[in-house]
N, C-alpha and C positions, 0 to 999 in steps of 0.2 A: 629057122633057128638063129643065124647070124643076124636078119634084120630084127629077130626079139630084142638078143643082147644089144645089139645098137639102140633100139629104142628105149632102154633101161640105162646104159649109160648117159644119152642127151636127156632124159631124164634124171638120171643123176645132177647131170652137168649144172641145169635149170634151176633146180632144185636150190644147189649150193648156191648159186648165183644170189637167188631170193632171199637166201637166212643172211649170206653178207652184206646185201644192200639193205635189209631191215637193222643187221649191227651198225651200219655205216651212220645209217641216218636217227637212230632210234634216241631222242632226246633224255637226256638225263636235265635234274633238280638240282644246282648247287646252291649252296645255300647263303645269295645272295637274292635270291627271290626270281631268278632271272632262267632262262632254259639255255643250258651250254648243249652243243650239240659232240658228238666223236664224230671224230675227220681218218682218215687213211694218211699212213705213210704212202714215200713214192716208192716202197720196197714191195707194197700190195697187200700186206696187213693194216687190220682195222685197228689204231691207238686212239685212246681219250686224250686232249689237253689233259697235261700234267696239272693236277691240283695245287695250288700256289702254295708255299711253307708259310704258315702265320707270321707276320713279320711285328716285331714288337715296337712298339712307339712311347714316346714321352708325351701326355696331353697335358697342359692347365688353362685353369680358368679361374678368372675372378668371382668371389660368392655375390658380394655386392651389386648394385643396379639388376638389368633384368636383358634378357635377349642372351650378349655372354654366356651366362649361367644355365641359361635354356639349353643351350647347345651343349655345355659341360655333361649335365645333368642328364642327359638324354644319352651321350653316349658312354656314360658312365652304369648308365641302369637298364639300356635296352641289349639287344646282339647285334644292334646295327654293326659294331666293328670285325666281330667274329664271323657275320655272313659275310664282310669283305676279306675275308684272310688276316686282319689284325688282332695283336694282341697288347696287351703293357700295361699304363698305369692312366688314368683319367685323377688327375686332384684338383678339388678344390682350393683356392689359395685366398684372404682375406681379402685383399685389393691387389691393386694394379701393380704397385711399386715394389713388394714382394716379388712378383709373379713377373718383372722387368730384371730384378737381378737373378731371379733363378732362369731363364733366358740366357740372359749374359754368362752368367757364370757354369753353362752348358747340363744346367739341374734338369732340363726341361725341354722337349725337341717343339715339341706342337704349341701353342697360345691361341686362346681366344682374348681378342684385346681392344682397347681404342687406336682410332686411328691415330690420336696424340702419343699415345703410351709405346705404341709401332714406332713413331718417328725418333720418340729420344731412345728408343732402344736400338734405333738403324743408327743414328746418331752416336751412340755408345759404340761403334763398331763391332753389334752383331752381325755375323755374315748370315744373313736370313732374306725371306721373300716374302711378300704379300702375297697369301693362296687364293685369299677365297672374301668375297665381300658378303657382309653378314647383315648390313643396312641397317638403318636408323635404332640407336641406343636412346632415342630421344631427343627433346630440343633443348637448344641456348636460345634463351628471349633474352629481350630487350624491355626492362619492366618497368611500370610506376605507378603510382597509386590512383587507384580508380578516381577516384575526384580530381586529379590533376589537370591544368587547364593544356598539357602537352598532346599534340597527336601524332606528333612522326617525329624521327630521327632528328630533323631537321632545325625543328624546334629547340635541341638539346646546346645550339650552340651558347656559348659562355656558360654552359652550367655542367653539373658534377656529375659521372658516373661510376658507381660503385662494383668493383670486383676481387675474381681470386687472380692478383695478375702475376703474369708467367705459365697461363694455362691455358689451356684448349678457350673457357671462355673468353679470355684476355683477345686471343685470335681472331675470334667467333665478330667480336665487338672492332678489331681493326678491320677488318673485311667489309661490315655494314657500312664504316664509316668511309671507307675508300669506295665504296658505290657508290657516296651519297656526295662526293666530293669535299668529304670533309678528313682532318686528320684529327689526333691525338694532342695533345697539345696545344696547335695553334685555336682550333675552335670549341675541344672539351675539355675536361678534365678529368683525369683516372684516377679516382684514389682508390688504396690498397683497402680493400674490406674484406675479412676472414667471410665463411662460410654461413658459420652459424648466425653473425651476426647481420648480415645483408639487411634482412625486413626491418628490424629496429631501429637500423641506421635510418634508411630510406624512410621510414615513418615519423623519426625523429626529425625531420628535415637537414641533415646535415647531406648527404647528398641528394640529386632530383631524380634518377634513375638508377636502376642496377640491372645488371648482367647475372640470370640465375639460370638452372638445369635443371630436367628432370628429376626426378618427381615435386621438386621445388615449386618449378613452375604451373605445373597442374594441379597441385595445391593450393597456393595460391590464387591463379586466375580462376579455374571451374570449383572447386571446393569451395574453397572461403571467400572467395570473388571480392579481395582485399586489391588486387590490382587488375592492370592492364597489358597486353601486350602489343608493342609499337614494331618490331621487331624480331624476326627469330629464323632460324636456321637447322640444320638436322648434326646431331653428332653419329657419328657411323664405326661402328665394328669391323673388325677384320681378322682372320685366321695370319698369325705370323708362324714361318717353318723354316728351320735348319736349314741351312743351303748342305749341308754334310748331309742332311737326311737324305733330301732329294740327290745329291753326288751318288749315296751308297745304296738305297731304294726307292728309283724312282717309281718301280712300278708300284714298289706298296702304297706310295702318293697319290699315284693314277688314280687305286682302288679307294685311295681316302676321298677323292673328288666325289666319289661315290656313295661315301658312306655318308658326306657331308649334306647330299643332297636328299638323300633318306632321313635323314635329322632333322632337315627344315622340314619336307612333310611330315613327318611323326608329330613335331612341336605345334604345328598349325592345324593338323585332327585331332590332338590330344590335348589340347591347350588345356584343360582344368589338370587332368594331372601332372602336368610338366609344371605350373603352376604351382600344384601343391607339393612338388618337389624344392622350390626355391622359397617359397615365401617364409617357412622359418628362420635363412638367416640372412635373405636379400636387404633387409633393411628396407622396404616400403611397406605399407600399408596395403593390404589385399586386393581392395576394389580398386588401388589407382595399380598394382600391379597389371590386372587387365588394361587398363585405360593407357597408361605407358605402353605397351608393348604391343598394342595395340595400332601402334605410332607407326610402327615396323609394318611394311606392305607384305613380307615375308612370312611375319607372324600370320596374318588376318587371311592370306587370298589362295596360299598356298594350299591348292586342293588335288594336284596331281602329281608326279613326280619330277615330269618339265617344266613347273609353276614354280618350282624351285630355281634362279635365275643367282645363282649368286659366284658370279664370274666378276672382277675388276672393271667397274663403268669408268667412263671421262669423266662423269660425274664426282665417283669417289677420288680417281686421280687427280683432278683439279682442290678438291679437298686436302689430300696428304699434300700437293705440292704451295699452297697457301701455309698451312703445319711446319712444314720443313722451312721455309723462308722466314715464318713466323719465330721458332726456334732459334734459328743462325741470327737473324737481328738480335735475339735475347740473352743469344752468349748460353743459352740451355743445350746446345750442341754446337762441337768446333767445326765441322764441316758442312759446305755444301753437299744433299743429299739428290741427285737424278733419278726419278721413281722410274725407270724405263728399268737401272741395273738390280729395281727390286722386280720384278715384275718377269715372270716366265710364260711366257706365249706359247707352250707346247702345255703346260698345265691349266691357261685362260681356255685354251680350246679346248681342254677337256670336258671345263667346266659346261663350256656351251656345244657341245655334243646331246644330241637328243637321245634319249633313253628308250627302248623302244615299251611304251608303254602297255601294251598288249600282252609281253610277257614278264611285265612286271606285277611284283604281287605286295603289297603294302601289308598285305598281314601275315608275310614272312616276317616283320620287325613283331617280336616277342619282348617285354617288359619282365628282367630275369632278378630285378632287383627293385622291393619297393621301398 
């Protein structure tokens, strides 16, 4: 009788043992696509990780060009942000310069932006960070008319080059000429040419070359094959964010690293309707929307969720810091700017933290708004 009840108790014992360690280990679904698992306190009961509190945020973004707007629009119309615990406002904002004072003026925590637009707004004395690199918005060439007897930079010295200067292109155009050994002044000539008028000018012959951007440039060179290009470079996007954000949530940042890289894949498998989200008020024309954005390695290659690579390169820092030196010569910002005091190394390594893609699932991102 005694070894009965013993044998019912160690079977008891066993018993309990097995339903605990199936709670211990028994995966749960959060609803970031990924498999959290419940851990034991060291008191011997089984608790879940606490569910995070939705943490609300400030996003903008410019409607204008294309890439920016991708990223706006996508986390404005999928759950990417809700399957990370976020919550708040995604706007759209006309252009840049809007979307630089509401920054400034603390309207707005998150930006999707240029990296010119970043710098006079670091320049402005936002206390903010470079998150997240968003790559290629497009190029700045170096252009002239297809018949022209010019074939390189080089060529250009004693004659005219047309732009919008005090701008990113203006930059774009010092840079080429400081590789080429040439400068401003002593072997070209800059003159101030508005936007709209570039081609006319340069057609007209009153300057030999001009400085143009996308979708300009891909219009005229592959389109209308009215010019040529001798010259060009990549303009580049960037996530700018509150350093007060990051101070007071940094873990909802973490999670934003996350959501951001669920964006670039969504936008790179869904390209037709992230597309047919922006093209009524991006201001290009349809088929060079693809062909632009196209430009972006992010847009075209991004097939996994670690194809998504968009952590701060040398590449893009060598960029902003050409920008920033290019500015301070311009008197468009009073200070020197050190991209090292924008730049957080605990959020760069997030970025480049592999995700483990086996329990990731891409078609947890749901489209809640068309």
């Amino acid at each position: 009788m005694k070894k009965a009840i013993i044998l019912i108790v160690l079977l008891v014992i066993v018993v309990g043992l097995i339903v605990a360690l199936n709670v211990i280990t028994k995966p749960t679904k959060p609803p970031d696509g990924t498999t959290d698992t419940v851990i034991t306190n060291t008191g011997g009961g089984a608790v879940k990780e606490p569910t995070p509190a939705p943490v609300a945020i400030r996003i903008s973004f410019p409607r204008r060009g294309v890439i920016l707007n991708h990223f706006g629009e996508t986390l404005l119309r999928t759950n990417i942000l809700e399957k990370n615990y976020l919550t708040g406002t995604v706007n759209g904002v006309d252009d840049e310069v809007p979307l630089c004072n509401d920054l400034i003026n603390k309207q707005t925590e998150v930006v999707f932006i240029s990296e010119f637009q970043a710098i006079l707004a670091l320049g402005a004395d936002f206390n903010g960070l470079i998150f997240a690199n968003l790559g290629s918005l497009g190029r700045f060439a170096l252009m002239i008319l297809k018949d022209s007897p010019i074939e390189r930079i080089t060529d250009l010295k004693g004659k005219k080059i047309g732009l919008v200067v005090n701008s990113a292109e203006h930059s774009a155009l010092l840079t080429w000429l400081n590789k080429e050994g040439m400068q401003a002044g002593r072997d070209v000539e800059i003159v101030a040419v508005s936007e709209i008028d570039k081609y006319n000018v340069l057609s007209a012959g009153r300057i030999d070359a001009m400085v143009a951007s996308d979708p300009k440039v891909e219009d005229l060179y592959a389109d209308k094959k009215v010019c040529r290009i001798i010259y060009d470079s990549h303009k580049y996007g960037v996530v700018l964010v509150a350093k007060d954000l990051w101070a007071k949530e940094p873990k909802a940042l973490i999670r934003f690293t996350h959501a951001l890289r669920e964006a670039t894949l969504f936008i790179s498998t869904h390209r037709a309707e992230v597309n047919n989200w922006i093209k009524p008020y991006c201001g290009i024309e349809e088929d060079l929307v693809w062909r632009i954005s196209g430009i972006n390695v992010l847009y075209f290659s991004t097939r996994k969720i670690n194809d998504a690579k968009i952590f701060v390169t040398d590449t893009l820092t060598g960029s902003l810091n050409n920008l920033s030196v290019f500015a301070l010569d311009q008197k468009l910002i009073y200070k020197s700017l050190i991209m090292g005091d924008f730049i957080s190394n605990e959020l760069q390594q997030e970025l480049k933290k592999e995700i483990d893609a086996q329990k990731y699932d891409p078609q947890s991102v749901k489209i809640i708004k068309q």
